[in-house]
KOLMARTOR-946192 format. One record per residue (C-alpha): x negated, y negated, z negated. Coordinates in steps of 0.001 Angstrom, whole numbers, padded with zeros to 6 digits, always signed. Layout:
<rs>
XYZ...
</rs>
This chain:
<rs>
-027416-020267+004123-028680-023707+005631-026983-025462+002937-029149-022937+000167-032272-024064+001895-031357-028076+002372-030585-028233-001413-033811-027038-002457-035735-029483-000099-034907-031963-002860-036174-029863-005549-039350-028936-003793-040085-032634-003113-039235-034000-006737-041518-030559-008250-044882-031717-005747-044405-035674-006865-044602-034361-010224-047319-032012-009613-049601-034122-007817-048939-036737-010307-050258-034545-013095-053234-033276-011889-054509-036689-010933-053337-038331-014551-055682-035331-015873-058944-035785-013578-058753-039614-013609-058004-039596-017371-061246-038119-018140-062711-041528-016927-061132-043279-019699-060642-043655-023743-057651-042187-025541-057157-046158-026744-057540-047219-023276-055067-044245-021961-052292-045646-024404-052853-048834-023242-052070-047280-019696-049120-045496-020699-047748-048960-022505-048467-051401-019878-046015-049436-017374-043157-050815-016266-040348-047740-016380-037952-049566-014710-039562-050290-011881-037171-051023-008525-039064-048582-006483-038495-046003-008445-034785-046526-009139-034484-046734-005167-036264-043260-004906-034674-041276-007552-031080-042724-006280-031758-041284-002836-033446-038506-003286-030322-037088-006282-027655-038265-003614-029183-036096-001330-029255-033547-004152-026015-033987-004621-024650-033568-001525-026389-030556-000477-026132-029226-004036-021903-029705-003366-022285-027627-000423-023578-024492-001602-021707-024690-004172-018926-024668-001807-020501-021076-000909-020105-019458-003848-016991-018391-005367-015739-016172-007902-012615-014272-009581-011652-011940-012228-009368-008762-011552-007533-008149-015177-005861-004672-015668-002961-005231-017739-001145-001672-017667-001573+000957-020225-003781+003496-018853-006710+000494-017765-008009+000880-021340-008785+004576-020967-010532+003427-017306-007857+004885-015177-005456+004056-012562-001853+003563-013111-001182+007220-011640-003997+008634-014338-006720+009325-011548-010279+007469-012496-010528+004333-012204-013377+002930-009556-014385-000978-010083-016040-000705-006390-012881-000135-004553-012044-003746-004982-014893-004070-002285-014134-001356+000143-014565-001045+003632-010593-000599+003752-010306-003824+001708-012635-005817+003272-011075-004886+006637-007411-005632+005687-008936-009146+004369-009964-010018+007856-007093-008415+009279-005161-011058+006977-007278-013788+007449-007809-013672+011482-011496-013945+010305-013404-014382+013558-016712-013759+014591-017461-011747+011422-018049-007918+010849-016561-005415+007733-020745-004917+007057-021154-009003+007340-018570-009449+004782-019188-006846+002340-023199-008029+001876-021282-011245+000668-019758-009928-002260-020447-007922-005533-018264-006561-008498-019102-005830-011947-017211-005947-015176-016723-009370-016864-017874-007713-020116-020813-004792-020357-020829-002163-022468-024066-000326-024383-024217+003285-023625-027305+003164-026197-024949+003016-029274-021859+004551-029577-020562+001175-031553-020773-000422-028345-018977+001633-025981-016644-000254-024268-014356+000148-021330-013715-003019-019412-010477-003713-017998-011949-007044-016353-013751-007451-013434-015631-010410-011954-015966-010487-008329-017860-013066-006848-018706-013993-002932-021839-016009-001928-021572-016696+001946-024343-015780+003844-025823-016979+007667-022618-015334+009116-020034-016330+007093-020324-019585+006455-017846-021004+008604-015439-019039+006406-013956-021144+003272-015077-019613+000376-012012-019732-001857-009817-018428+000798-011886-015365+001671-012017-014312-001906-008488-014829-002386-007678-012740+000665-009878-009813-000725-008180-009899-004299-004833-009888-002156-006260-007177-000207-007346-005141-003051-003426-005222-004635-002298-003679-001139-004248-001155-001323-004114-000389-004694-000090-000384-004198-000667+001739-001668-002912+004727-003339-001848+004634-006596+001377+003697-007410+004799+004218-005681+004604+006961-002352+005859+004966+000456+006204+008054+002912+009923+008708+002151+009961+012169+004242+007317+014462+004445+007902+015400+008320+005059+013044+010274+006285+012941+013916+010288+013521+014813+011774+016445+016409+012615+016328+019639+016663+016151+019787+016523+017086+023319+015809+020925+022187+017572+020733+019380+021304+022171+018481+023477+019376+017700+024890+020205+014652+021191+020787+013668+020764+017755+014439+023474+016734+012079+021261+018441+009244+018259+016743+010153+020304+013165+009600+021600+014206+006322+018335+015224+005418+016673+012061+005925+019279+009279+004812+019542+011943+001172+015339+011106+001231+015949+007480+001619+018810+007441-001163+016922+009428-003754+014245+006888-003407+016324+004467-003549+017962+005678-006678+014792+006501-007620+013782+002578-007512+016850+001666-008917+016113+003101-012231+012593+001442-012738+013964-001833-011174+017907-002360-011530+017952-005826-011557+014907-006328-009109+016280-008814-005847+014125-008443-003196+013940-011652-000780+016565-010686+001853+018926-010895-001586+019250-007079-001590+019190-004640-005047+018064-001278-004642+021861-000291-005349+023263-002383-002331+020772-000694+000233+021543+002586-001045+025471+001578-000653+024908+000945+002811+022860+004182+003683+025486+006243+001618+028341+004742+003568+026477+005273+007272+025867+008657+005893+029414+009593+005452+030878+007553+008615+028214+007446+011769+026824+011190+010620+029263+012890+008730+032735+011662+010423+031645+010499+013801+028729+012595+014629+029936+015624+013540+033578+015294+013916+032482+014811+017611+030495+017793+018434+032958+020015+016599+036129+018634+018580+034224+019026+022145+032431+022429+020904+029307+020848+021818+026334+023195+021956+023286+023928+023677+023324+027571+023874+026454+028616+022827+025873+032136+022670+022539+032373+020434+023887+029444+018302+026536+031185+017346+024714+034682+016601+022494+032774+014670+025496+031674+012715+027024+035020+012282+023762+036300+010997+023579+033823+008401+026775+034086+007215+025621+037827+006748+023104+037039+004699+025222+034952+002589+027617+037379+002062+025064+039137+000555+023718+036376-001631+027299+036177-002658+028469+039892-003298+025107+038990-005775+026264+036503-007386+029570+037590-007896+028202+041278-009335+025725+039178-011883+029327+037011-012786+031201+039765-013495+028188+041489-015560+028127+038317-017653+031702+038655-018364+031700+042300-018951+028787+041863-021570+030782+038582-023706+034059+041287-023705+031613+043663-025500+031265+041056-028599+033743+042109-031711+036467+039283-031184+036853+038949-034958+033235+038790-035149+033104+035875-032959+035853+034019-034298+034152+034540-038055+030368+033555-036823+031137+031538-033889+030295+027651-035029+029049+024693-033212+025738+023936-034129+021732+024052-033257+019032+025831-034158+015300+024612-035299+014426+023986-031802+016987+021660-031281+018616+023925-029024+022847+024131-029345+024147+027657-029891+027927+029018-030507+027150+030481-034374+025229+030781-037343+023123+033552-035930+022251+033539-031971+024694+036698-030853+024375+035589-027063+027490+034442-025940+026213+030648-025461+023191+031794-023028+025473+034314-020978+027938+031786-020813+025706+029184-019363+024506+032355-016913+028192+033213-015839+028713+029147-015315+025616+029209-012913+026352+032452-010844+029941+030981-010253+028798+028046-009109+026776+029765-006957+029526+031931-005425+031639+028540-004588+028803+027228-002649+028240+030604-001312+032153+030680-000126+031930+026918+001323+028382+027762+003386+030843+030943+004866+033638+028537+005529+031481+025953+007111+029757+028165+009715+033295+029491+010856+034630+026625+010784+031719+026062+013462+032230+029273+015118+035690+029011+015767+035430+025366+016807+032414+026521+019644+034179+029582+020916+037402+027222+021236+035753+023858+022814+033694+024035+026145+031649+020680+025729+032637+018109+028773+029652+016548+030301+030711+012997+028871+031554+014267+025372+027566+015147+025852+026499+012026+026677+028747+010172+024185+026463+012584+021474+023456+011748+022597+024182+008019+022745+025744+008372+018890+022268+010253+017951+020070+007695+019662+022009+004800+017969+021738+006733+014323+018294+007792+014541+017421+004013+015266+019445+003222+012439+017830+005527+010030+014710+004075+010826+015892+000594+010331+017016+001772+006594+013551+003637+005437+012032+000172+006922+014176-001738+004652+013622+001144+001872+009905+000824+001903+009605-002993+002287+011962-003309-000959+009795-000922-003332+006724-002789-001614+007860-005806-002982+009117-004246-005823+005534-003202-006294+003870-006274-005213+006009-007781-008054+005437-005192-010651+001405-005895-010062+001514-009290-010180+002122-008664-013904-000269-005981-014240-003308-007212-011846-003839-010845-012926-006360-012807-010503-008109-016027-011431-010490-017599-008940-013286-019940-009789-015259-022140-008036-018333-024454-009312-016338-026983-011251-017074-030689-011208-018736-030658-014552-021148-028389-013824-022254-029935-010478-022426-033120-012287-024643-031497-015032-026666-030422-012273-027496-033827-010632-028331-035316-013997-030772-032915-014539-032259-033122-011192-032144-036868-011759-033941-037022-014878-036892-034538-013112-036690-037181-009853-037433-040034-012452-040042-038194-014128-042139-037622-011076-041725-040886-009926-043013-042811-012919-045721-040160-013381-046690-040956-009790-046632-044743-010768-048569-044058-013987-051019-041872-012109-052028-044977-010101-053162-046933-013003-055989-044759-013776-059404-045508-012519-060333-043676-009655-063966-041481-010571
</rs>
């Protein structure tokens, strides 16, 4: 701000010198000939001292104030390198909006970054502007054009000057990546549940459920990572494969072996009685799921007996149809697709049969145990420690893919800063120099002329 208005002090001085020298050259030259107004202009001395002295102080303090604002000023371009900038849209395919690089929610995680003091979101954001590096012509279809670069430039104002220029707009392009991380690529929240149940009303071996819920959520995204990045190290040396060996392995020892293994050799249980009701009732309903399954299995069976054996031996050849789609003959009869159906609806009886076996396994083990006080307290400790632990691994699970994806758009959101180069402020004093010179010897030549 102050160094805006210092460096046109300069300016303004040099522009009335020159001004004032004019208008008196053209009243005081109307007392004279045009052969004695040559003889004016070739009798001066153009290298006088006086002037050399002015025009050297007056550009250094040009100069220096000139360097200063320029020191305000700063600009970068944000380049889009993925695919789906060209059609001006976000890596997700949502639309693409050039003015989120200047958000509120940008400009406050830049301060947040940079400690900025004694500076508001509103101060900052009247600072800086965004627009694309090249324009298009809506006028004429020849000249559409979607950009894919955009300049955004900061010019400090009254209450952020004490910031330094090059760091606050390098802070706001690092800002912008976060956030753009954040909304539009990879989804961070690895388990839809916001707040945790409270284990202290909850059954234990529901509790063991809720556990093997979470750690499979923090595996499949982990395996999920692993595919777009296999080789990716993150800086703790880690893979995406290594992290998910460790969760696998706590998920089969601390919850699957300890946890549970506990509770169902102490017959731990809240409320033994409606746990175990609740138990029967779904093994009822699986039974019936089952019986189901096992009447569809047997219908599939009953219907590939009804094919002509010699039929199916004559017709019955490996091969696909137009659709690409494998069938057991040269003319569909059926027998692939019900086989595939009698495959599914057995598996589905065997997981049927192990959900039975599970829940009286549980059944017998609570109408066996009692649950001593310290076997209790031993669970709850063991929950406590693996819930913490869980936690530890999604932390470790989200701050690999975010530097997974800090990585990824490095590559596809390129930054370059600029700042007023040297050449150019140079180019600037030289200029300024040659007007400072020219008002000074006009000034000098002015004086020659006979007063009216």
């Amino acid at each position: 701000m102050y160094s805006a208005i210092l460096q046109k002090i300069p300016v303004i001085i040099a522009g009335l010198i020159l001004l004032l020298a004019l208008l008196r050259i053209y009243f005081r030259s109307k007392n004279v000939t045009k052969s004695e107004f040559v003889k004016i202009l070739k009798s001066t001395k153009y290298l006088q001292a006086g002037v050399l002295i002015f025009v050297f102080i007056i550009t250094a303090l040009f100069g220096v104030f000139n360097h200063f604002k320029a020191k305000q000023s700063v600009s970068a371009i944000v380049a889009l390198n993925y695919s789906e900038a060209s059609q001006a849209q976000n890596s997700n395919g949502t639309r693409y909006n050039m003015t989120e690089i200047v958000c509120d929610e940008v400009v406050d995680r830049a301060i947040e970054m940079g400690a900025f003091e004694n500076v508001t979101t509103k101060q900052l954001k009247e600072c800086l502007s965004v627009y694309p590096h090249v324009q298009g012509d809506v006028n004429d279809e020849a000249n559409y054009h979607i950009s894919t670069e955009f300049v955004v430039e900061y010019h400090a104002s009254k209450h952020t000057q004490h910031l330094n220029s090059e760091n606050v707009i390098m802070l706001i392009t690092s800002a912008y990546k976060e956030y753009y991380i954040e909304k539009y690529t990879d989804n961070f929240n690895l388990t839809e549940q916001e707040e945790k149940p409270d284990f202290s009303t909850m059954e234990y071996m529901d509790i063991v459920s809720y556990f093997n819920k979470e750690t499979t959520s923090v595996l499949n995204y982990l395996y999920g990572m692993a595919e777009k990045g296999p080789s990716f190290v993150t800086s703790n040396d880690s893979t995406f494969h290594s992290i998910a060996g460790k969760v696998y392995q706590f998920k089969s020892t601390q919850i699957e072996q300890n946890l549970q293994s506990l509770i169902l050799q102490y017959g731990i249980v809240r409320d033994k009685s409606n746990y175990i009701d609740r138990l029967s009732y779904q093994n009822k309903n699986t039974d019936f799921d089952k019986q189901k399954n096992t009447a569809s299995f047997n219908l599939c069976n009953q219907a590939i007996d009804l094919y002509s054996e010699e039929m199916t031996r004559i017709v019955l050849v490996p091969t696909w149809d137009e659709n690409g789609k494998f069938y057991m003959g040269r003319t569909q009869v059926g027998i692939d697709e019900l086989s595939v159906m009698a495959t599914s609806f057995s598996e589905n009886v065997a997981a049927n049969n192990k959900e039975i076996m599970d829940n009286k396994l549980i059944i017998e083990k609570m109408q066996k145990a009692s649950g001593s006080t310290a076997a209790r307290e031993e669970a709850d400790a063991l929950i406590a420690s693996i819930d913490k632990s869980i936690d530890n691994f999604t932390a470790e699970a989200i701050k690999a893919g975010r530097e997974y994806s800090n990585y990824t758009m490095n590559q596809c959101i390129a930054v370059s800063i600029s700042g007023t180069s040297l050449l150019s402020e140079l180019k600037t004093v030289v200029i300024f120099a040659c007007l400072a010179y020219v008002a000074a010897i006009s000034r000098s030549v002015s004086k020659k002329f006979p007063k009216p």
